[in-house]
N, C-alpha and C positions, 0 to 999 in steps of 0.2 A: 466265337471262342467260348462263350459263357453257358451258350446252348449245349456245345460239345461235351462242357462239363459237368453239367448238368443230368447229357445221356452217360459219359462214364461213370454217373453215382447210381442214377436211378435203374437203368437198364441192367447192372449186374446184382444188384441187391431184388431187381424184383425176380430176376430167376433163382437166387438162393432163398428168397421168401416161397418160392412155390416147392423149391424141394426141401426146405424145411417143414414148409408146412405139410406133405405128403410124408415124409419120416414122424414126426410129431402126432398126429392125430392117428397115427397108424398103431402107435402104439399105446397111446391115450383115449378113453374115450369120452368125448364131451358130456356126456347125461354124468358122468363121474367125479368129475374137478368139482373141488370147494374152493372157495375163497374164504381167508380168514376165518375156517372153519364151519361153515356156511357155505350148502349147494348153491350151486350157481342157478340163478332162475331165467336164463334168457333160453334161446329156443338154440338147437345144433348150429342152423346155420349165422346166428349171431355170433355163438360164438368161435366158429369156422373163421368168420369174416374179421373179426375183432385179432382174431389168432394173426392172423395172416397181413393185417397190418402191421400188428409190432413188431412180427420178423422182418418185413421189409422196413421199415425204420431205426430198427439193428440195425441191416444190412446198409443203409441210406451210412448211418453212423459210422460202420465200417469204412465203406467209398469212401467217402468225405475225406474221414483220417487222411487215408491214402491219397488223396489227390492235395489233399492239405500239405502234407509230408513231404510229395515227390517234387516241390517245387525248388525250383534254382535260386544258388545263391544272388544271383541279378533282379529277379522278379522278387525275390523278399525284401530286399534291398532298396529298390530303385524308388525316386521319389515320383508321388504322383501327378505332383502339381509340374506346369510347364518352370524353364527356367527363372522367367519375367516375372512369376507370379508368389515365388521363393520369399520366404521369410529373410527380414536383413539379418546378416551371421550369418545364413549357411552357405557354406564354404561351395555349396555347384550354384549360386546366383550368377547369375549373368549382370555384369555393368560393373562400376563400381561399390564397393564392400562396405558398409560402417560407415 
């Protein structure tokens, strides 16, 4: 389950990273950006590469939300530990209470 969700974060943020990154650099061109006023001094494909991580890590950030978000009110809910192993007072313990 955790693999699953793992590929619905990273698998759709890494295809919006490529088509961002192909919109973006299309209309931008690297020998051009500054930084804090300051040409950038690493070479095109650094920072092609650079680029193109942080959109998929946007993207990673997006998914996340989402799968963070679309979860049920049982799975936010529910406690993790088994019943036996419950703190005394809380009311789903198994055995006698107090």
């Amino acid at each position: 389950m955790l693999t699953q969700r793992i590929a619905w974060i990273l698998w759709p943020a890494f295809l919006v990273a490529c088509a961002i990154e192909v919109v973006f650099f299309t209309l931008f061109d690297p020998a051009d950006m500054q930084l804090l006023g300051e040409p950038l001094e690493a070479s095109r494909m650094a920072i092609y590469s650079v680029g193109f991580f942080v959109f998929w890590a946007l993207g990673a950030a997006s998914s996340f939300l989402t799968c963070f978000l679309q979860r049920s009110p049982w799975e936010v809910n529910r406690c993790p530990l088994p019943a036996t192993q419950r703190p005394d007072g809380c009311p789903k313990r198994e055995g006698p209470c107090c």
